[in-house]
C-alpha positions in Angstrom: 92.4 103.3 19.0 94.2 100.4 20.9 97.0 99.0 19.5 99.1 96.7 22.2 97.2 95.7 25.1 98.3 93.6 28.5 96.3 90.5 29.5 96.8 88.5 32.8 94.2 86.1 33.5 94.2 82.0 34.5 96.3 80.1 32.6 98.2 83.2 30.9 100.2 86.4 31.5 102.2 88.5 28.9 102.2 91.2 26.6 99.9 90.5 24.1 100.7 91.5 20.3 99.1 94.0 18.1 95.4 94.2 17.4 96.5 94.2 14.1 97.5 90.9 13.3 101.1 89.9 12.9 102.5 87.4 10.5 102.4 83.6 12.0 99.3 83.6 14.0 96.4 82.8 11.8 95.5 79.3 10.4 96.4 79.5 6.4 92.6 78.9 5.3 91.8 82.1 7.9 94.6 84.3 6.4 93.6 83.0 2.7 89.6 83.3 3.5 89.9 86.6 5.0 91.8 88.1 2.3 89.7 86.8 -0.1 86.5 88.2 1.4 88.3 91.7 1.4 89.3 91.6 -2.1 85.7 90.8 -3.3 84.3 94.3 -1.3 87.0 96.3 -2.5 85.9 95.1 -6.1 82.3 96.0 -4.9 83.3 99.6 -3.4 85.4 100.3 -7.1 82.7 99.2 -9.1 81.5 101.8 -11.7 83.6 104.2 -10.6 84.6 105.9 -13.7 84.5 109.1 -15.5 85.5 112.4 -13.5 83.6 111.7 -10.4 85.2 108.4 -10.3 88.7 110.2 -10.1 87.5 112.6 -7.6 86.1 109.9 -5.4 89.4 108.1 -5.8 90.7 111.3 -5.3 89.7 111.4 -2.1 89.7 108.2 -1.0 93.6 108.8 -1.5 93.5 111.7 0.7 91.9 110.0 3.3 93.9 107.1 3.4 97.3 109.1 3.6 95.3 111.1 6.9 94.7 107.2 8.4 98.2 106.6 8.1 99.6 109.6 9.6 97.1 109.2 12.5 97.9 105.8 13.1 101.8 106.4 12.8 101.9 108.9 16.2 101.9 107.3 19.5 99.8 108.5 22.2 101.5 106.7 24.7 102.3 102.7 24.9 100.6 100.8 22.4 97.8 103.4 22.0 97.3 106.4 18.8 94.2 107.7 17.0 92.7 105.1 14.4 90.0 107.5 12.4 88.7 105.0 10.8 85.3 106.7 11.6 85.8 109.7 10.6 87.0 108.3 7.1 83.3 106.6 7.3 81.4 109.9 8.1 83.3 111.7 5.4 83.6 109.2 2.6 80.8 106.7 3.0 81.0 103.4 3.7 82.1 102.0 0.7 85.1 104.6 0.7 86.0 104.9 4.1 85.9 101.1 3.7 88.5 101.7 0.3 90.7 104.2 2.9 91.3 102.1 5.7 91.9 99.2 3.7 94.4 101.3 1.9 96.0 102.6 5.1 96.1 99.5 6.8 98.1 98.0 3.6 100.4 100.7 3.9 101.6 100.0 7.4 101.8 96.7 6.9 104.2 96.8 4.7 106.0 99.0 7.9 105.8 96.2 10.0 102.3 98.1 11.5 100.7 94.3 11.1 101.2 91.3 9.4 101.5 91.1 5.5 99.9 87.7 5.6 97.3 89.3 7.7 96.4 92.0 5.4 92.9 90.6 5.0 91.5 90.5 8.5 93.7 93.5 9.9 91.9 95.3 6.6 88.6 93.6 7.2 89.0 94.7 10.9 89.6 98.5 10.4 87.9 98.3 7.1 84.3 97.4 9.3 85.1 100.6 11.6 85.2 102.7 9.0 81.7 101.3 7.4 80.1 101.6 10.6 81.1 105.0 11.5 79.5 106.1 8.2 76.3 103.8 8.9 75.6 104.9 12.8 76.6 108.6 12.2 74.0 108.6 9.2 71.3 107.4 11.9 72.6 109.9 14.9 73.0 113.1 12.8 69.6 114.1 12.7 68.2 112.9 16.4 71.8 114.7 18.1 73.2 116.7 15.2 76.3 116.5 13.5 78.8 117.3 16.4 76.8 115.0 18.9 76.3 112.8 16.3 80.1 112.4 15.6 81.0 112.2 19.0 78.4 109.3 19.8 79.7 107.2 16.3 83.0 108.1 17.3 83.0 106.6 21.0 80.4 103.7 20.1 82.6 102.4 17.2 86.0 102.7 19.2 84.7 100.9 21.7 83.0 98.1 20.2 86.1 97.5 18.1 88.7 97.8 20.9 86.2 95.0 23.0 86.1 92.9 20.0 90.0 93.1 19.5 90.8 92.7 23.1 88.1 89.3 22.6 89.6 87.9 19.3 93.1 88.1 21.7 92.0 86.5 24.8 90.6 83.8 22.2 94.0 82.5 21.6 96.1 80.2 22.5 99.4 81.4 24.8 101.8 79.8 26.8 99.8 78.4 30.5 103.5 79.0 32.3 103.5 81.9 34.8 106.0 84.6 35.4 106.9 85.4 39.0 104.9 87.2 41.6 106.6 90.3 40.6 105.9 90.0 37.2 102.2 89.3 37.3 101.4 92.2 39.3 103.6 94.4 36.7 101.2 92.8 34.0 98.1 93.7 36.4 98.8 97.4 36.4 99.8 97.3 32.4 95.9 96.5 32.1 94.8 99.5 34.1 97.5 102.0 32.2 96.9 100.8 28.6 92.9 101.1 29.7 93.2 104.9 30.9 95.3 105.8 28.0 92.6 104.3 25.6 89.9 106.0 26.9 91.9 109.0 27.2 92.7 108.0 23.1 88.7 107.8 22.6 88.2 111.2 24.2 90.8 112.6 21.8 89.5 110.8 18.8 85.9 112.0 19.4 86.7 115.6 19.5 88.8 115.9 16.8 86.5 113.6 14.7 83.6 115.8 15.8 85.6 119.2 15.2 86.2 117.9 11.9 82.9 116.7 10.9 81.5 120.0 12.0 83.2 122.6 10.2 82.7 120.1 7.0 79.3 120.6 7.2 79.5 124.2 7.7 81.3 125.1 5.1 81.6 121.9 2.3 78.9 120.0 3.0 79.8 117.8 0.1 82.3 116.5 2.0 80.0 115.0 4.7 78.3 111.6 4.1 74.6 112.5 3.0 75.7 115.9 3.4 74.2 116.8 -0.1 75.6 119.9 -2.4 78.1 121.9 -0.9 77.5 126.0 0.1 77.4 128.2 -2.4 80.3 130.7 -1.7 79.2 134.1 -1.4 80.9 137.1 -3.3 84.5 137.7 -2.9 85.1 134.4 -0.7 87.8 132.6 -2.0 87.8 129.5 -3.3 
């Protein structure tokens, strides 16, 4: 949801880089350890995935993926766009929403959207969102229903993940020299504006991730996590 964030605080003040990683930040054994962690659950999430409803799972996990990417390639503002990493989870599971945003988030990377070297923890990172969307939605769809349900995920996910990104950022080290007077007070207000046009990101994200969730299970239930067999189509619907 957030993707470029301003911190001022004791003992630093600038603009802070990507919550995706970028190249040169992590420790080797971090970069190495994370990547290696993410290689063993997409080995997990692809195993026994074969035959035709391997392919279709695949199938969609491709679909997905490319929808991540286009989300996460329009600006909403400055440093803020739509993740749907949720969504992916509520649709595909957690083992392929997990597959799509690790897909997605390789993609960009390769754009400059993150660091190559980072690919396992910027993948681990959006990767998690994406299982626990499918997780908490499958434990709020029945208590709220599906739109509610989606809406709740939607905001609780974005928001733990944004608080944990802006955390992880705060956590390193920068530069203790100030900028002027001028300066700090610029960064001061940066906080404010990147905060209203994140929640104003959330809002967005939970309605369209609700909208989308809700005609799914309307009309291909299939396509729902636990949604169970899709509708029979009644006479003379198309296809």
């Amino acid at each position: 949801m957030v993707c470029y964030a301003l911190l001022y605080g004791p003992g630093r003040g600038r603009a802070v880089t990507h919550l995706h990683v970028p190249d040169g930040v992590l420790p080797w054994w971090a970069a190495v350890g994370a990547l290696a962690i993410a290689a063993l659950l997409v080995a997990a999430a692809l195993a026994g995935r074969r035959g035709p409803e391997g392919a279709r799972f695949l199938a969609r996990v491709g679909v997905m993926a490319a929808a991540l990417i286009v989300a996460m390639s329009l600006p909403l503002g400055p440093g803020v766009h739509l993740s749907l990493a949720p969504l992916a989870g509520m649709m595909l599971g957690p083992a392929g929403g997990f597959l799509a945003a690790f897909l997605a988030n390789g993609a960009l990377s390769v754009l400059g959207h993150g660091g190559l070297t980072a690919l396992g923890i910027n993948g681990l990172f959006l990767g998690a969102q994406a299982a626990a969307g499918a997780g908490l939605f499958a434990l709020l769809r029945r208590p709220l229903g599906v739109r509610a349900g989606a809406v709740a995920t939607t905001a609780t996910v974005l928001a733990a993940a944004a608080a944990a990104g802006l955390l992880a950022i705060r956590a390193l080290p920068v530069d203790a020299d100030h900028g002027h007077g001028e300066e700090e007070h610029a960064a001061e207000w940066g906080v404010w504006v990147v905060a209203a046009l994140a929640l104003a990101a959330l809002a967005v994200e939970a309605w369209v991730t609700a909208s989308v969730v809700a005609f799914l299970a309307r009309v291909r239930s299939d396509l729902v996590h636990g949604g169970g067999s899709p509708r029979p189509r009644t006479s003379g619907e198309p296809a």
